[in-house]
C-alpha positions in Angstrom: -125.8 177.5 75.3 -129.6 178.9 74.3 -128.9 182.0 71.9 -131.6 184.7 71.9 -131.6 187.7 69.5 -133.2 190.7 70.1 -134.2 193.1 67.1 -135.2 196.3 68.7 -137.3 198.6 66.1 -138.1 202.2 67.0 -137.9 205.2 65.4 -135.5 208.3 66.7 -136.4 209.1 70.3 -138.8 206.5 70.6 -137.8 205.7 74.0 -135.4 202.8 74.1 -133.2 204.4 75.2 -133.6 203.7 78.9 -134.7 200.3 78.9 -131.5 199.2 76.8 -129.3 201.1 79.4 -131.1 199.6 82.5 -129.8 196.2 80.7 -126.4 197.1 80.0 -126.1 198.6 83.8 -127.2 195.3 85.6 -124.1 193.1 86.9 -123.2 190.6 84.5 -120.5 190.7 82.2 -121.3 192.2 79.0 -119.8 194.1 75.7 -121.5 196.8 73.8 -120.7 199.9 71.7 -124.5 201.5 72.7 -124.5 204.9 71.5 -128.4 205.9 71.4 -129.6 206.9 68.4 -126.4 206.6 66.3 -127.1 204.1 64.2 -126.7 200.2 64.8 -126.0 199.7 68.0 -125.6 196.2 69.8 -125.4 194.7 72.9 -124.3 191.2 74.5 -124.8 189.5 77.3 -123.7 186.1 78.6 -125.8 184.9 82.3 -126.4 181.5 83.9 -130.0 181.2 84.1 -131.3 177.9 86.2 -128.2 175.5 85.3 -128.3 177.1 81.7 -126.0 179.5 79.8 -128.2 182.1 77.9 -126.4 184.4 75.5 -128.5 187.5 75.2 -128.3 189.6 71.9 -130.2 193.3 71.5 -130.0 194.9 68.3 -130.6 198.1 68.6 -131.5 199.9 64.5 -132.2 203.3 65.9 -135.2 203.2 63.5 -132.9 203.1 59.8 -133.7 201.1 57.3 -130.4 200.3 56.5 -129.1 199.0 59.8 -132.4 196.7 59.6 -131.3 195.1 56.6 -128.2 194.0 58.1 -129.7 193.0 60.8 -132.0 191.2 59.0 -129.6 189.5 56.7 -128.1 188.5 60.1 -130.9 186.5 61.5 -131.6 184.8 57.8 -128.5 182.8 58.8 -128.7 182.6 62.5 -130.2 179.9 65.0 -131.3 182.0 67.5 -134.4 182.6 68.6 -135.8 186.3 67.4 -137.9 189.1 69.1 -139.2 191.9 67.3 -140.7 194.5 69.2 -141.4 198.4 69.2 -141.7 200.7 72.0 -145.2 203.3 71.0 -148.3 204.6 73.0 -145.5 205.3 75.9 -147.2 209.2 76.1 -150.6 207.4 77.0 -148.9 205.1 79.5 -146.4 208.1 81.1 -149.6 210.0 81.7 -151.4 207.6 83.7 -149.2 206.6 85.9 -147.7 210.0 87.0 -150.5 210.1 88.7 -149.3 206.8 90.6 -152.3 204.7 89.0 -151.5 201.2 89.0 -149.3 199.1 86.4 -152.3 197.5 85.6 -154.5 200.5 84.6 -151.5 201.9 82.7 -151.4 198.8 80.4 -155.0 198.3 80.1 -155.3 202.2 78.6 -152.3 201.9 76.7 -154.0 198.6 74.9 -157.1 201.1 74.8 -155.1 203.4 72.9 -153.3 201.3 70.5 -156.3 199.5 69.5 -157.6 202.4 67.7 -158.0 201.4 63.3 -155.4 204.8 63.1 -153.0 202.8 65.1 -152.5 199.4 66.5 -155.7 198.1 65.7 -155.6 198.9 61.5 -154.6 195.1 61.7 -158.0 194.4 62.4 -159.8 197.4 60.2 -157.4 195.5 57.2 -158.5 192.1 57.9 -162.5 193.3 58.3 -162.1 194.4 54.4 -159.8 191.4 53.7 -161.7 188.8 54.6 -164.7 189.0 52.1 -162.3 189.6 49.4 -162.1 186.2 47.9 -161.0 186.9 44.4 -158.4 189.5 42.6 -161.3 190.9 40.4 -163.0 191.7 43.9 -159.9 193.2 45.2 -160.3 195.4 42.5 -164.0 196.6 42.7 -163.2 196.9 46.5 -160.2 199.5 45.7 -162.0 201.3 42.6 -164.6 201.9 45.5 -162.3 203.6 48.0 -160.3 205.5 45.6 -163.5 206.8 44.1 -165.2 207.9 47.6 -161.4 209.0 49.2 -161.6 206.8 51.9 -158.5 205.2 53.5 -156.6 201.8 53.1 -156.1 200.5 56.7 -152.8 198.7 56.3 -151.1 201.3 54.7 -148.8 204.3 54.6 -146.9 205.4 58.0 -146.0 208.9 59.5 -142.0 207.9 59.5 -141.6 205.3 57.2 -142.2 206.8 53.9 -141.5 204.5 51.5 -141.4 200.4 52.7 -142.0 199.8 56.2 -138.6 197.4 57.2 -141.0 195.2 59.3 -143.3 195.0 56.4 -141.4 192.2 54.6 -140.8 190.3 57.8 -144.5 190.2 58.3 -145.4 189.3 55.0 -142.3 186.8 54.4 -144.2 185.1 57.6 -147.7 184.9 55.8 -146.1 183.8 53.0 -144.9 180.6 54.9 -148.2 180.3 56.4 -150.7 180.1 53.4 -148.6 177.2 51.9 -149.5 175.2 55.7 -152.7 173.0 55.9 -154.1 175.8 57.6 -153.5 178.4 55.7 -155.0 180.9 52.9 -153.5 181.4 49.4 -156.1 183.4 48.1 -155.8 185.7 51.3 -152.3 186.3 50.2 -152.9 187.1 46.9 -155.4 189.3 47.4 -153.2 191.1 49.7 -150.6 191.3 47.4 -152.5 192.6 44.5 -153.8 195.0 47.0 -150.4 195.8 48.0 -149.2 196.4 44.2 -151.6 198.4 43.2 -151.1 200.8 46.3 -147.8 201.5 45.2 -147.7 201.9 41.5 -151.0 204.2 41.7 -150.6 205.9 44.6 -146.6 205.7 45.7 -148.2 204.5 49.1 -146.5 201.4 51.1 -147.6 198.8 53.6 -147.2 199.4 57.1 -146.4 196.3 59.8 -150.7 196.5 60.1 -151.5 195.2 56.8 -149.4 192.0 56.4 -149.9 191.0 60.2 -153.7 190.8 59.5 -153.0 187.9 57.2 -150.3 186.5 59.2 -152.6 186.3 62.3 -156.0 185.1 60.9 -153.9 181.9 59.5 -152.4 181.0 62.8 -155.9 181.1 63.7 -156.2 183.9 65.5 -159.9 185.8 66.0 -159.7 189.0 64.5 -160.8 191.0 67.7 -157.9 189.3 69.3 -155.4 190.9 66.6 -154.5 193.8 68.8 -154.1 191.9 71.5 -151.3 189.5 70.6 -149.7 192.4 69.1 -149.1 194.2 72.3 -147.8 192.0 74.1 -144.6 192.4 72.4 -144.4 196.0 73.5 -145.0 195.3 77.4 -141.3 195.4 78.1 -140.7 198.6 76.8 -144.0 200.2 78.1 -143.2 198.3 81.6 -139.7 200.1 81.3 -141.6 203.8 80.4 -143.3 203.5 83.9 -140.4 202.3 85.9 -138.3 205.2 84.4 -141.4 207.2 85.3 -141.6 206.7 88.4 -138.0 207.0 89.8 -138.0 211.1 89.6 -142.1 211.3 89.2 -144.1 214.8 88.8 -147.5 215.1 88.3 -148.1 216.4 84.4 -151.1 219.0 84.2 -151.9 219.5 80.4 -152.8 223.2 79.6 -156.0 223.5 77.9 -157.1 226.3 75.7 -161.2 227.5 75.7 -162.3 228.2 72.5 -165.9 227.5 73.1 -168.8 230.3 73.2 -168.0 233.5 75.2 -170.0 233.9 78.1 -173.9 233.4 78.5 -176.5 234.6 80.4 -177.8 232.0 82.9 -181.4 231.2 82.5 -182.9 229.3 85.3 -184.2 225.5 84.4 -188.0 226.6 84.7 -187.6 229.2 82.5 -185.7 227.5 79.7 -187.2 226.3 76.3 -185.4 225.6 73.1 -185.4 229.3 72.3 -183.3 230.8 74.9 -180.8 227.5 75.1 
């Protein structure tokens, strides 16, 4: 029997919802105690899948750091293979396709939307300042410099998680592994984690999944403008799910928009204009 884990992280209304229920509604024989939202939930599922028994596990954390840890603790002592994924930029992809645009479009401008350095794509704003780093002493100049101009730390801080990210230390526990490989990067860690411990003894702030994942990629030898990339592939299930969901009761969403622009103006015909009158 193949055993596969699933370790769903999402914060409180995030969406699973649905897609976990569309699961757990499919005919096949199943157990769960799924109550949305209420804390660890989980879900199993035993199928035949070509000749082969699969036993299918979702662990649902509801986005609490302390149902993570055990499900974390869990997983150190498993076998199974593990997913991580998260369920985010669902508003960008619910908005195209209520207009019945096609799956395609509403992946490609969700992956758009992510790929921003204030979301998805901080991974690759990190490892752009990262990379030259190549000593602790330069680590330091580089962090004297943003604190001194107030400029952000891609890689850091998060609007929910206010103290430690809980898929920070899976992230990092991965890099970890990886700079001790032929191919990997020990000073790249350790600049990170100076980095990191500075951050939070002089300003309280944490790393986010972003930060860690820079270094975890560029040592499996991934380019850097391929970053955000690989990372969304792990949320195509659950942003697949947001358009199926939004298309079995669709309505057309029309966004209300507020002018607060100049009052009226006088039109002035094009022959007449000049930079006085514009």
């Amino acid at each position: 029997m193949i055993k596969i884990d699933l370790i769903v992280i999402g914060n409180l209304g995030s969406g699973k919802t649905s897609l976990i229920q569309r699961f757990i509604d499919q005919d096949a024989p199943f157990q769960h105690n799924y109550l949305p939202t209420l804390g660890l939930n989980l879900v199993k599922k035993e199928f035949d899948h070509q000749g082969q028994q699969i036993k299918l596990c979702i662990w649902d954390t509801a986005g609490q750091d302390k149902y993570f840890s055990l499900t974390k603790s869990y997983f150190q002592r498993a076998d199974g293979v593990i997913m991580v994924f998260d369920i985010a930029d669902k508003d960008m992809i619910i908005g195209l396709n209520n207009t019945l645009s096609d799956f395609y479009s509403g992946i490609t401008t969700a992956i758009g939307t992510l790929r921003g350095p204030l979301h998805g794509g901080a991974n690759e704003a990190a490892m752009q300042y990262l990379e030259p780093l190549r000593s602790i002493p330069q680590a330091d100049q580089f962090l004297n410099s943003r604190y001194q101009s107030k400029q952000l730390i891609m890689g850091f801080g998060h609007r929910v998680y206010k103290k430690e990210d809980p898929r920070s230390p899976i992230i990092k526990d991965f890099s970890l592994q990886l700079s001790k490989t032929a191919s990997g990067d020990p000073t790249l860690l350790a600049v990170s984690q100076h980095i990191e411990k500075r951050m939070i003894e002089e300003k309280k702030i944490y790393p986010n999944l972003d930060f860690y994942s820079a270094s975890a990629y560029k040592q499996c030898g991934v380019p850097t403008p391929m970053f955000t990339a690989i990372f969304v592939i792990s949320r195509m299930t659950g942003w697949g799910g947001h358009i199926i969901e939004q298309r079995s009761n669709n309505k057309l969403m029309r966004p209300v928009s507020d002018y607060t622009g100049p009052a009226k103006k006088q039109f002035v015909p094009i022959e007449m204009r000049n930079n006085a009158n514009l």
